[in-house]
C-alpha positions as CSV (number, residue, x, y, z in Angstrom):
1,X,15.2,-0.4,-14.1
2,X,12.7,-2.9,-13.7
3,X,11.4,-4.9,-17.1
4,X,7.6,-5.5,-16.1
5,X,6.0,-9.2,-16.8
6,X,2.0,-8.9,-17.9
7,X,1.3,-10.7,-14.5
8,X,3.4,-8.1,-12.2
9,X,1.5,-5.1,-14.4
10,X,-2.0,-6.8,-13.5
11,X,-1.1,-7.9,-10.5
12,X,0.1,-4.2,-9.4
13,X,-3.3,-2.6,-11.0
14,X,-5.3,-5.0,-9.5
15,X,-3.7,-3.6,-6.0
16,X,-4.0,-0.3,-6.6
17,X,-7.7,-1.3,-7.5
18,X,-7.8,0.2,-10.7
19,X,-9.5,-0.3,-13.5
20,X,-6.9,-0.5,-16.6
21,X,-8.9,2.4,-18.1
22,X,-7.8,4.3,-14.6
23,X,-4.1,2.8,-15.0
24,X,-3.9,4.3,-18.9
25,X,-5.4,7.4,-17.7
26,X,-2.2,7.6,-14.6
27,X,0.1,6.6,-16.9
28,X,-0.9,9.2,-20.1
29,X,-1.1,6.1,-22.7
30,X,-4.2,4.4,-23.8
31,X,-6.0,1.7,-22.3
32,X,-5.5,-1.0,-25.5
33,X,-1.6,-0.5,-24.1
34,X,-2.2,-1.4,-20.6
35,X,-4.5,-4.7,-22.0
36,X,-1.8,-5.4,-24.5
37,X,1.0,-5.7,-21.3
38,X,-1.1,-7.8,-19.3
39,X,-1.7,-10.1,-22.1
40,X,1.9,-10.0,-23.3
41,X,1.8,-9.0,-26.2
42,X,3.8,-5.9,-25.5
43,X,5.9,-4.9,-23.1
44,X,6.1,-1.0,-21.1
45,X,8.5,1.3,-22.8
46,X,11.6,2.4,-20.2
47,X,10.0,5.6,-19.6
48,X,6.8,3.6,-18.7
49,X,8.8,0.9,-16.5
50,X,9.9,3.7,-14.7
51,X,6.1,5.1,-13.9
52,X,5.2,1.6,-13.0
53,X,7.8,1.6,-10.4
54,X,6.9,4.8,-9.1
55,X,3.5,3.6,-8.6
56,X,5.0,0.2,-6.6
57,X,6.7,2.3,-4.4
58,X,4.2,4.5,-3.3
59,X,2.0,1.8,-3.1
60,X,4.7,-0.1,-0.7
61,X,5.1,3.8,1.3
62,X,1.4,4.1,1.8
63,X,1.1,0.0,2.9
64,X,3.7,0.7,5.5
65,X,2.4,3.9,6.5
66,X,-1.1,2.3,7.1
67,X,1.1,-0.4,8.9
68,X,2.6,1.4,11.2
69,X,-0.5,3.7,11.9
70,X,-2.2,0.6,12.7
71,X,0.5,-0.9,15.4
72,X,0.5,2.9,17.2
73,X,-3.0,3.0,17.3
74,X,-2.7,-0.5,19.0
75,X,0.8,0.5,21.1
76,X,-1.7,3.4,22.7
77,X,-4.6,1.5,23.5
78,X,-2.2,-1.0,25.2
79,X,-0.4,2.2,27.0
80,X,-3.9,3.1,28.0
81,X,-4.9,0.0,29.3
82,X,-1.5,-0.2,31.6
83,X,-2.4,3.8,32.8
84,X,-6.1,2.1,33.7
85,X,-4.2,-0.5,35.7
86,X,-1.6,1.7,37.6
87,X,-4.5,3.5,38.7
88,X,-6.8,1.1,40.0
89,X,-3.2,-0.8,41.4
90,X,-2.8,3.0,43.2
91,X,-6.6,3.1,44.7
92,X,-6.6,-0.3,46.0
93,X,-3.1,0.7,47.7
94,X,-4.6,3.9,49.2
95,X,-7.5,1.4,50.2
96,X,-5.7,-1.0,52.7
């Protein structure tokens, strides 16, 4: 299990781009606990840790799933461009 510094706990809400009202509200404690870990002051209990990991990693799935949308949709438009190509390539052929 991962023990969570104050900057990693801001640093992951602040990616998520929630508020740390939004982040006590996910995480079923209260908002002066989520200001209290980014300042230091206290630290996530195990059970907690354990939700803030869950968080990271479907924050990491959904980056790489955004990722890899983005490279197909630019893999097709490249396939199309190369199907444009073969079949002007095939008219000029037909043409001489």
């Amino acid at each position: 299990m991962k023990l969570w510094t104050a900057q990693e706990i801001k640093c992951l809400r602040l990616k998520l781009g929630w508020s740390a009202a939004e982040l006590a509200r996910r995480l079923c404690c209260s908002m002066q606990m989520i200001t209290e870990w980014e300042r230091g002051s206290d630290f996530p209990s195990p059970d907690e840790c354990l939700k803030l990991e869950r968080l990271e990693f479907d924050l990491e799935d959904y980056s790489q799933k955004v990722h890899l949308e983005s490279y197909a949709s630019q893999l097709f438009s490249i396939t199309q461009v190369e199907q444009i190509c073969q079949t002007e390539i095939r008219q000029l052929n037909k043409d001489l």
